[in-house]
C-alpha positions as CSV (number, residue, x, y, z in Angstrom):
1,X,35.7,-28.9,75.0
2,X,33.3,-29.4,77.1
3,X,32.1,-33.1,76.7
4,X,28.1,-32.2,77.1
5,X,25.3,-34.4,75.3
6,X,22.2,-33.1,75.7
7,X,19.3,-35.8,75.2
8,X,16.2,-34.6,74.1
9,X,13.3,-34.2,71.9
10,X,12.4,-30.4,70.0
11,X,8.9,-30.5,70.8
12,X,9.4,-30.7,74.5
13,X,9.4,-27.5,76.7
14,X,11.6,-28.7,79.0
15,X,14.2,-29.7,76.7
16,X,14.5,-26.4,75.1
17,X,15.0,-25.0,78.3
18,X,18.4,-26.9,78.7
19,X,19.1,-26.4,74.8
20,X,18.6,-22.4,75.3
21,X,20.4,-22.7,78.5
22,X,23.7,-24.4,77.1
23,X,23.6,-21.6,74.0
24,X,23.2,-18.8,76.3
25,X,26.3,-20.2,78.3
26,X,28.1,-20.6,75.3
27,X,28.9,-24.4,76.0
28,X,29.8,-26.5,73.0
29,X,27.7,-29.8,73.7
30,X,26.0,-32.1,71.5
31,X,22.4,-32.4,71.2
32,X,20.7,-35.7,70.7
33,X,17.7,-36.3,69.5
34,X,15.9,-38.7,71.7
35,X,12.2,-39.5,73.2
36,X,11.3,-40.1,76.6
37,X,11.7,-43.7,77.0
38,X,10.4,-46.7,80.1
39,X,13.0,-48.6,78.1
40,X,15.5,-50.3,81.2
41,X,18.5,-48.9,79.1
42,X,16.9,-45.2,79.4
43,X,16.0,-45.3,82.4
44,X,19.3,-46.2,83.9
45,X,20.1,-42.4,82.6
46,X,16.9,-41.1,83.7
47,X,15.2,-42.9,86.3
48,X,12.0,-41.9,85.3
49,X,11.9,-42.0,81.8
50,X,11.9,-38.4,81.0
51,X,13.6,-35.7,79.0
52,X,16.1,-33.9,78.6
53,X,18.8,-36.4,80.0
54,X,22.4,-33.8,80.4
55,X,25.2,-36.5,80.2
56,X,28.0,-34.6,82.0
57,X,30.7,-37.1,81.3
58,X,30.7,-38.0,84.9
59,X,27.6,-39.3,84.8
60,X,23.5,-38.4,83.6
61,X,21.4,-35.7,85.0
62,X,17.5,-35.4,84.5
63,X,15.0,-33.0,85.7
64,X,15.8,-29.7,84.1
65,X,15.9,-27.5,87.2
66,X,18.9,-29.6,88.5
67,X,20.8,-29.3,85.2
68,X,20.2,-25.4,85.2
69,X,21.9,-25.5,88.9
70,X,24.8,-27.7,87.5
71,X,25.9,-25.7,84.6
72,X,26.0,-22.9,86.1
73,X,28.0,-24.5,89.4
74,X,30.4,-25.9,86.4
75,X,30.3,-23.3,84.4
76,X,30.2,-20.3,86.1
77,X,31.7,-17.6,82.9
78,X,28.2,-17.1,81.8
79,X,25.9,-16.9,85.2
80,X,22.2,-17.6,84.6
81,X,21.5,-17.5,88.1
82,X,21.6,-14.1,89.7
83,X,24.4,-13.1,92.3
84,X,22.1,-11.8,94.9
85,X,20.1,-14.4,97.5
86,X,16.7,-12.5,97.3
87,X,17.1,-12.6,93.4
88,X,18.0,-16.0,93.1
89,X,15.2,-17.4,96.1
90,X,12.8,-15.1,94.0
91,X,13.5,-16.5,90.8
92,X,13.1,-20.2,92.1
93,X,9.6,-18.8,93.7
94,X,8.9,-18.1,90.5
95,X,10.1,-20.9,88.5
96,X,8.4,-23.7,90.9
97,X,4.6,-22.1,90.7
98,X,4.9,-22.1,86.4
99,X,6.1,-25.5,87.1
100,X,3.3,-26.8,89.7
101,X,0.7,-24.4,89.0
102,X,0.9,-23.3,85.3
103,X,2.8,-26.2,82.9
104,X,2.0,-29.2,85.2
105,X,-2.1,-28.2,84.9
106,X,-1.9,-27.7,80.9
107,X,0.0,-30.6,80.3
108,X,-3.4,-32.5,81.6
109,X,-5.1,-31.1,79.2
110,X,-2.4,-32.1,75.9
111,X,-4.7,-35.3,75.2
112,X,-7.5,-33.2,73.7
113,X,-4.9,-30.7,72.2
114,X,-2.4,-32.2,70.8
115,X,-2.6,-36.1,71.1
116,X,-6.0,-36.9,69.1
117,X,-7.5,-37.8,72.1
118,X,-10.4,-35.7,74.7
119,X,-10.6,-33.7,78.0
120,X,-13.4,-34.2,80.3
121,X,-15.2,-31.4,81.2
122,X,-14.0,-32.0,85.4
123,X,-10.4,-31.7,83.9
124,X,-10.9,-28.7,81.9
125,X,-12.7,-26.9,84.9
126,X,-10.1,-28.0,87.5
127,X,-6.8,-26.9,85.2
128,X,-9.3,-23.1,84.3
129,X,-9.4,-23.3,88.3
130,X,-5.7,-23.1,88.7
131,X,-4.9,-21.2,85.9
132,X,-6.9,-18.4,87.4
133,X,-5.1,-18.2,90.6
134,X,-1.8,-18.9,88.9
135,X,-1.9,-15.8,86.5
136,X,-2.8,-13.3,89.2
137,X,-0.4,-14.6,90.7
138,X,2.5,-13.7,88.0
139,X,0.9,-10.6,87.5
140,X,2.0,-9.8,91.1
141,X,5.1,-11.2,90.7
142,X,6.8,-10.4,87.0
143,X,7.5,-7.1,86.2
144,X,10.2,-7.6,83.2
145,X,13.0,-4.5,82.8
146,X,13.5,-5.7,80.1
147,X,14.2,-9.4,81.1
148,X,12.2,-10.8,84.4
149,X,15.7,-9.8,86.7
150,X,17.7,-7.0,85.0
151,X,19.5,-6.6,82.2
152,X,20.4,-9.7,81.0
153,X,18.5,-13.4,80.3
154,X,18.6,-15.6,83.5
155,X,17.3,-19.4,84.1
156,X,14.1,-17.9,85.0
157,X,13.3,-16.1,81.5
158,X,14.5,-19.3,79.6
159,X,12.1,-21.6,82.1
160,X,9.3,-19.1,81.7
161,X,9.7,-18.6,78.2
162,X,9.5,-22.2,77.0
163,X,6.5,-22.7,79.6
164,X,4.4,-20.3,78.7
165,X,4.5,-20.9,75.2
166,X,3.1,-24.2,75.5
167,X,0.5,-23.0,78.3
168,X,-0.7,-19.9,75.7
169,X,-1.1,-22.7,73.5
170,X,-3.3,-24.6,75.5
171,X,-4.9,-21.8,76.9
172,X,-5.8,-20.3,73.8
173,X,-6.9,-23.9,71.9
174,X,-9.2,-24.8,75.0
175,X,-10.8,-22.0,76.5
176,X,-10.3,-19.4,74.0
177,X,-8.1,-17.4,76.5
178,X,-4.8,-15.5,77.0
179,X,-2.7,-16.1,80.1
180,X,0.3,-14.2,78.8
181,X,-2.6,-11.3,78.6
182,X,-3.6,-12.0,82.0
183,X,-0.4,-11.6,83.2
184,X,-0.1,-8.3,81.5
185,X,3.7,-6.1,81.1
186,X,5.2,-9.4,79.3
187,X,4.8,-8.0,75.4
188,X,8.6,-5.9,75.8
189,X,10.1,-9.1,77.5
190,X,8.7,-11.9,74.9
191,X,9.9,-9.4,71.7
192,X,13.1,-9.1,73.4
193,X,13.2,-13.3,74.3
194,X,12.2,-14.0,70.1
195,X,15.3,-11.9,69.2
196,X,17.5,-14.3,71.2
197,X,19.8,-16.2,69.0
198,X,19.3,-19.3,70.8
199,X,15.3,-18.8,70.9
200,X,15.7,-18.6,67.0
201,X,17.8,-22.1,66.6
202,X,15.5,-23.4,69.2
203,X,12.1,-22.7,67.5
204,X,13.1,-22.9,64.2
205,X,13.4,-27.0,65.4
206,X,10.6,-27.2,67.3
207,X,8.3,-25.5,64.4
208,X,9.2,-28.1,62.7
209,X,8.9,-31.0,64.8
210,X,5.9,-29.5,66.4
211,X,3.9,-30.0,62.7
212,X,5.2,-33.7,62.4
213,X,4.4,-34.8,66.0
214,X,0.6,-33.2,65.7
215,X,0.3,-34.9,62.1
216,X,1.6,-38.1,63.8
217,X,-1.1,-37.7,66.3
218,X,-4.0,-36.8,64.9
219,X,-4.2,-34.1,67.1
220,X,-7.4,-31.6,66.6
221,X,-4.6,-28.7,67.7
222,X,-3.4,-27.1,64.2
223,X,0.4,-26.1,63.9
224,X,-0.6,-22.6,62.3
225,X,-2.3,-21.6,65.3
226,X,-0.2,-19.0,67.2
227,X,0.4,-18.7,70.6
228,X,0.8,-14.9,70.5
229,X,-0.3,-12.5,67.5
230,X,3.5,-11.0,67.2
231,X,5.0,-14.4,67.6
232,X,7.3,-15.6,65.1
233,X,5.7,-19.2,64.5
Protein backbone atom coordinates (compact mmCIF):
# COMPACT_ATOMS: atom_id res chain seq x y z
CA UNK A 1 0.00 0.00 0.00
CA UNK A 2 0.84 2.93 -0.97
CA UNK A 3 -0.27 5.44 1.84
CA UNK A 4 -1.56 8.32 -0.86
CA UNK A 5 -4.53 10.80 0.06
CA UNK A 6 -5.34 12.85 -2.50
CA UNK A 7 -7.21 16.20 -1.37
CA UNK A 8 -9.45 17.61 -3.76
CA UNK A 9 -12.66 18.78 -5.09
CA UNK A 10 -14.48 16.94 -8.52
CA UNK A 11 -15.20 20.04 -10.18
CA UNK A 12 -11.75 21.26 -10.32
CA UNK A 13 -9.50 20.58 -13.40
CA UNK A 14 -6.54 20.43 -11.72
CA UNK A 15 -7.68 17.93 -9.28
CA UNK A 16 -8.69 15.51 -11.84
CA UNK A 17 -5.53 15.66 -13.28
CA UNK A 18 -3.85 14.15 -10.12
CA UNK A 19 -7.01 11.75 -9.75
CA UNK A 20 -6.56 10.43 -13.55
CA UNK A 21 -2.90 10.44 -12.84
CA UNK A 22 -2.87 8.13 -9.69
CA UNK A 23 -5.49 5.60 -11.75
CA UNK A 24 -3.47 5.53 -14.73
CA UNK A 25 -0.37 4.59 -12.36
CA UNK A 26 -2.43 2.14 -10.73
CA UNK A 27 -1.64 3.55 -7.20
CA UNK A 28 -4.15 2.66 -4.50
CA UNK A 29 -4.65 6.10 -2.64
CA UNK A 30 -7.52 7.66 -1.04
CA UNK A 31 -9.33 10.50 -2.42
CA UNK A 32 -10.76 13.21 -0.15
CA UNK A 33 -13.05 15.35 -0.88
CA UNK A 34 -12.06 18.82 0.07
CA UNK A 35 -12.34 22.69 -1.09
CA UNK A 36 -9.62 25.06 -1.44
CA UNK A 37 -9.40 26.59 1.80
CA UNK A 38 -7.30 30.27 3.37
CA UNK A 39 -8.18 28.32 6.59
CA UNK A 40 -4.43 28.36 8.74
CA UNK A 41 -4.95 24.52 9.17
CA UNK A 42 -5.12 24.18 5.16
CA UNK A 43 -2.77 26.09 4.38
CA UNK A 44 -0.08 24.59 6.53
CA UNK A 45 -0.65 21.61 3.72
CA UNK A 46 -0.90 23.94 0.92
CA UNK A 47 0.56 27.23 1.33
CA UNK A 48 -1.60 28.85 -0.86
CA UNK A 49 -4.83 27.53 -0.26
CA UNK A 50 -5.26 25.54 -3.29
CA UNK A 51 -6.23 22.10 -4.68
CA UNK A 52 -5.43 19.16 -5.08
CA UNK A 53 -3.13 18.74 -1.80
CA UNK A 54 -1.10 14.88 -2.52
CA UNK A 55 -0.28 13.94 1.14
CA UNK A 56 2.72 11.50 0.51
CA UNK A 57 2.97 10.27 4.08
CA UNK A 58 6.19 12.20 4.31
CA UNK A 59 4.66 15.20 4.08
CA UNK A 60 1.96 17.46 1.58
CA UNK A 61 2.47 18.43 -1.93
CA UNK A 62 0.44 21.17 -3.95
CA UNK A 63 0.61 22.43 -7.34
CA UNK A 64 -0.25 19.62 -9.60
CA UNK A 65 2.72 19.74 -11.94
CA UNK A 66 5.09 18.92 -8.92
CA UNK A 67 2.89 15.95 -7.88
CA UNK A 68 2.92 14.62 -11.57
CA UNK A 69 6.95 14.81 -11.26
CA UNK A 70 6.74 12.93 -7.83
CA UNK A 71 4.71 10.00 -8.66
CA UNK A 72 6.34 9.16 -11.28
CA UNK A 73 10.08 9.76 -9.42
CA UNK A 74 8.23 7.32 -6.69
CA UNK A 75 6.59 5.40 -8.70
CA UNK A 76 8.28 4.69 -11.67
CA UNK A 77 6.23 0.97 -12.91
CA UNK A 78 3.79 2.99 -14.76
CA UNK A 79 5.91 6.05 -16.45
CA UNK A 80 3.70 9.09 -17.40
CA UNK A 81 6.62 10.97 -18.37
CA UNK A 82 8.37 10.00 -21.57
CA UNK A 83 11.91 8.37 -21.50
CA UNK A 84 13.47 10.56 -24.08
CA UNK A 85 14.71 14.38 -23.09
CA UNK A 86 13.30 16.10 -26.23
CA UNK A 87 9.87 14.27 -25.38
CA UNK A 88 9.77 15.01 -22.01
CA UNK A 89 11.15 19.11 -22.48
CA UNK A 90 8.41 19.07 -25.28
CA UNK A 91 5.73 17.85 -23.21
CA UNK A 92 6.51 20.53 -20.38
CA UNK A 93 6.52 23.20 -23.39
CA UNK A 94 3.38 22.15 -23.90
CA UNK A 95 1.96 21.74 -20.67
CA UNK A 96 3.22 25.37 -19.25
CA UNK A 97 1.56 27.47 -22.36
CA UNK A 98 -2.27 25.56 -21.61
CA UNK A 99 -1.34 26.41 -18.17
CA UNK A 100 -0.26 30.29 -18.71
CA UNK A 101 -1.83 30.93 -21.92
CA UNK A 102 -5.03 28.74 -22.17
CA UNK A 103 -6.58 27.69 -18.42
CA UNK A 104 -5.09 30.68 -16.52
CA UNK A 105 -6.96 33.30 -19.22
CA UNK A 106 -10.46 31.26 -19.00
CA UNK A 107 -10.38 30.93 -15.45
CA UNK A 108 -10.81 34.96 -15.57
CA UNK A 109 -13.62 34.71 -17.23
CA UNK A 110 -15.52 31.73 -14.61
CA UNK A 111 -17.33 34.78 -12.78
CA UNK A 112 -19.73 35.35 -15.62
CA UNK A 113 -19.81 31.59 -16.46
CA UNK A 114 -20.15 29.66 -13.82
CA UNK A 115 -20.21 31.89 -10.52
CA UNK A 116 -23.52 34.03 -11.07
CA UNK A 117 -21.48 36.89 -11.43
CA UNK A 118 -20.22 39.26 -14.94
CA UNK A 119 -17.13 39.76 -17.24
CA UNK A 120 -16.31 43.12 -18.44
CA UNK A 121 -16.06 43.60 -21.85
CA UNK A 122 -11.79 44.58 -21.38
CA UNK A 123 -11.63 41.02 -19.72
CA UNK A 124 -13.39 39.18 -22.38
CA UNK A 125 -11.37 40.97 -25.15
CA UNK A 126 -7.95 40.51 -23.38
CA UNK A 127 -8.61 36.49 -22.53
CA UNK A 128 -10.17 36.26 -26.91
CA UNK A 129 -6.69 38.03 -27.37
CA UNK A 130 -4.70 35.23 -25.86
CA UNK A 131 -6.72 32.58 -26.83
CA UNK A 132 -6.03 33.49 -30.36
CA UNK A 133 -2.40 33.17 -30.17
CA UNK A 134 -2.57 30.24 -27.81
CA UNK A 135 -4.55 27.92 -30.25
CA UNK A 136 -2.38 28.52 -33.26
CA UNK A 137 -0.02 27.84 -31.20
CA UNK A 138 -1.21 24.08 -30.32
CA UNK A 139 -2.16 23.68 -33.69
CA UNK A 140 1.64 23.84 -34.35
CA UNK A 141 2.43 21.95 -31.73
CA UNK A 142 -0.09 18.77 -31.12
CA UNK A 143 -0.29 16.29 -33.60
CA UNK A 144 -1.85 13.17 -31.52
CA UNK A 145 -0.81 9.36 -32.91
CA UNK A 146 -3.11 8.48 -31.20
CA UNK A 147 -2.18 10.08 -27.76
CA UNK A 148 -0.19 13.67 -27.96
CA UNK A 149 3.42 11.30 -27.57
CA UNK A 150 2.94 7.79 -28.90
CA UNK A 151 1.16 5.07 -27.97
CA UNK A 152 0.25 5.32 -24.70
CA UNK A 153 -1.40 8.23 -22.19
CA UNK A 154 1.33 10.57 -20.65
CA UNK A 155 1.12 13.53 -18.03
CA UNK A 156 0.66 15.75 -20.89
CA UNK A 157 -2.70 14.10 -22.32
CA UNK A 158 -4.11 13.93 -18.76
CA UNK A 159 -3.04 17.88 -18.18
CA UNK A 160 -4.38 18.72 -21.59
CA UNK A 161 -7.38 16.77 -21.31
CA UNK A 162 -8.86 18.18 -18.11
CA UNK A 163 -7.73 21.77 -19.37
CA UNK A 164 -9.28 21.94 -22.36
CA UNK A 165 -12.40 20.76 -21.21
CA UNK A 166 -13.00 23.52 -19.05
CA UNK A 167 -11.48 26.13 -21.61
CA UNK A 168 -14.08 24.53 -24.55
CA UNK A 169 -16.45 25.31 -21.99
CA UNK A 170 -15.68 28.72 -21.61
CA UNK A 171 -14.98 29.28 -24.95
CA UNK A 172 -17.99 28.01 -26.21
CA UNK A 173 -20.45 29.79 -23.31
CA UNK A 174 -18.68 33.23 -23.99
CA UNK A 175 -17.81 33.73 -27.43
CA UNK A 176 -19.65 31.13 -29.10
CA UNK A 177 -16.36 29.56 -30.22
CA UNK A 178 -14.39 26.20 -30.47
CA UNK A 179 -10.72 26.08 -29.46
CA UNK A 180 -10.54 22.35 -29.54
CA UNK A 181 -11.67 23.10 -33.41
CA UNK A 182 -9.13 25.65 -33.76
CA UNK A 183 -6.68 23.39 -32.78
CA UNK A 184 -7.81 20.98 -35.28
CA UNK A 185 -6.44 16.75 -35.50
CA UNK A 186 -7.70 16.43 -31.57
CA UNK A 187 -11.24 14.56 -32.44
CA UNK A 188 -9.11 10.65 -32.63
CA UNK A 189 -7.14 11.72 -29.35
CA UNK A 190 -10.36 13.06 -27.20
CA UNK A 191 -12.59 9.68 -28.35
CA UNK A 192 -9.64 7.71 -27.42
CA UNK A 193 -9.06 9.96 -23.83
CA UNK A 194 -13.36 9.41 -23.12
CA UNK A 195 -12.72 5.58 -23.37
CA UNK A 196 -10.13 5.78 -20.54
CA UNK A 197 -11.27 4.01 -17.49
CA UNK A 198 -10.07 6.56 -15.28
CA UNK A 199 -11.60 9.54 -17.59
CA UNK A 200 -15.01 7.56 -16.92
CA UNK A 201 -14.70 7.43 -12.95
CA UNK A 202 -13.39 10.84 -13.18
CA UNK A 203 -16.29 12.54 -15.10
CA UNK A 204 -18.85 10.50 -14.00
CA UNK A 205 -18.00 12.66 -10.42
CA UNK A 206 -17.48 15.75 -11.79
CA UNK A 207 -20.90 15.56 -13.88
CA UNK A 208 -22.22 15.42 -10.93
CA UNK A 209 -20.74 17.85 -8.86
CA UNK A 210 -20.44 20.12 -11.76
CA UNK A 211 -24.60 20.50 -11.68
CA UNK A 212 -24.60 21.07 -7.76
CA UNK A 213 -21.77 23.65 -7.76
CA UNK A 214 -23.52 25.82 -10.89
CA UNK A 215 -27.00 25.38 -8.99
CA UNK A 216 -25.15 26.57 -5.76
CA UNK A 217 -24.02 29.54 -7.70
CA UNK A 218 -26.47 30.72 -9.65
CA UNK A 219 -24.39 30.55 -12.47
CA UNK A 220 -25.96 31.71 -15.97
CA UNK A 221 -23.59 28.56 -17.48
CA UNK A 222 -26.14 25.47 -17.80
CA UNK A 223 -24.73 21.91 -16.89
CA UNK A 224 -26.35 20.39 -20.16
CA UNK A 225 -24.36 22.46 -22.27
CA UNK A 226 -21.58 20.32 -23.92
CA UNK A 227 -18.19 21.10 -24.39
CA UNK A 228 -17.87 18.89 -27.52
CA UNK A 229 -20.85 17.43 -29.69
CA UNK A 230 -19.39 13.68 -29.28
CA UNK A 231 -18.62 14.23 -25.60
CA UNK A 232 -20.01 12.02 -23.17
CA UNK A 233 -21.48 14.69 -20.66
Amino acid sequence: MTGLRLLGYPVSNYGNIVRAALLEKQLPFEFVVTRASQEPDFRRMSPLGKIPVLDTGEGYLSETVAILDYLDDEYPGVPLRHPDSFSRARSRQIINLVQLYVEAQVRQLFPGAFMGGNNTAATEASVRAMLDRATAALSQLLTPFPFLFGERPGQIDLFLFYNLDIAERVSRFVYQRSIIDEIGGLDEWLAVMHDRPSTQLVLADFYTSFQTYLADHGAAYRPDELPRPHSHA
